[in-house]
C-alpha positions in Angstrom: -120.6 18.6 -95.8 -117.1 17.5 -96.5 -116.1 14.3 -94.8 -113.4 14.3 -92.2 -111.4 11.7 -93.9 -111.0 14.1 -97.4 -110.4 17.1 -94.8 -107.5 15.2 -92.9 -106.2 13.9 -96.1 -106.2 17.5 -97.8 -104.4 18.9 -94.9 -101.7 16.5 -94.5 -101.0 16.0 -98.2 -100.8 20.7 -97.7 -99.2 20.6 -95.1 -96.1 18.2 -96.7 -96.5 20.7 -99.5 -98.2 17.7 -101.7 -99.9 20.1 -104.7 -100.8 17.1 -106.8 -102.5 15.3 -104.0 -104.3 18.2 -103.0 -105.7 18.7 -106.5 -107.1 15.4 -107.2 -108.6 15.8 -103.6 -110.1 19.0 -104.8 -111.0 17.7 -108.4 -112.5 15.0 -107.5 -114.5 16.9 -104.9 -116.1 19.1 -107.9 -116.9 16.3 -110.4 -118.6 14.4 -107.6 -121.2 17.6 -107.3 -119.9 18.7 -104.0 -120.5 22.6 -103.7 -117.6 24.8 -104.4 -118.4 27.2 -101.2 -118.5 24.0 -99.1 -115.2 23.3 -100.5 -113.8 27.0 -100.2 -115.0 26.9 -96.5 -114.6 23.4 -95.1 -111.8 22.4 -96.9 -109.5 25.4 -97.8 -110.3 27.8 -95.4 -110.1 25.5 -92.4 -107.0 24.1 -93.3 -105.5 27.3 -94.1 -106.4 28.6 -90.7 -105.2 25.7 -88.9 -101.7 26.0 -90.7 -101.6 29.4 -89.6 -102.2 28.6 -86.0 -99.5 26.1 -86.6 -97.2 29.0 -87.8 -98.2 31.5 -84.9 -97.4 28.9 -82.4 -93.9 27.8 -83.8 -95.2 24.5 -85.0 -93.9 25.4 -88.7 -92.2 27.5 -90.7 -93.2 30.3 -92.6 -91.7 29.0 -95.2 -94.4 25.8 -94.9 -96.8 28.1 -94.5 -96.1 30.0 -97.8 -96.1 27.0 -99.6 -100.0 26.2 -98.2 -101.0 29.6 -99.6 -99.2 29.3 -102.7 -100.8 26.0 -102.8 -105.0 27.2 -102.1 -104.4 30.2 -104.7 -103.7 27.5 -107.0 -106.6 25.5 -106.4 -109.0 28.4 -105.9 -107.7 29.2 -109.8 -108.5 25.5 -110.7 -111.9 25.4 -109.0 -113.3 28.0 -110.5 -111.9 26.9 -114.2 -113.9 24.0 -113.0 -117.0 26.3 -112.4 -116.6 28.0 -115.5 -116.6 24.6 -117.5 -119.7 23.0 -116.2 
């Protein structure tokens, strides 16, 4: 299970559009063992779904939100480089 303090800090640092934050989040994540579908589930997909509540509500811009998106393809491509490596 991924602590709340590395989920808050992933979604802030997406949410402000932060890509290098949110890969050493991720990277470091993966060298410390944690699972990649714990990861995929409790990290990006939660976030992702909050953001898009956010968005549906009027709380950002789709804009905001594209750049979240943009941001978890990214580091879906770099976790499973990660995978592929170890």
């Amino acid at each position: 299970m991924i602590k709340e303090v590395y989920y808050w800090d992933y979604f802030n640092s997406l949410l402000k559009g932060d890509k290098h934050h949110c890969k050493e989040i991720v990277v470091s994540l993966l060298e410390d063992g944690t699972d990649i579908k714990e990861i995929y589930i409790e990290l990006l997909q939660k976030s992702l779904y909050k953001i898009g509540k956010m968005w549906e509500e009027g709380n950002i811009s789709i804009a905001e939100e594209h750049i979240a998106s943009k941001i978890t393809e990214y580091l879906i491509d770099i976790s499973i480089e990660h995978a592929k490596h170890c």
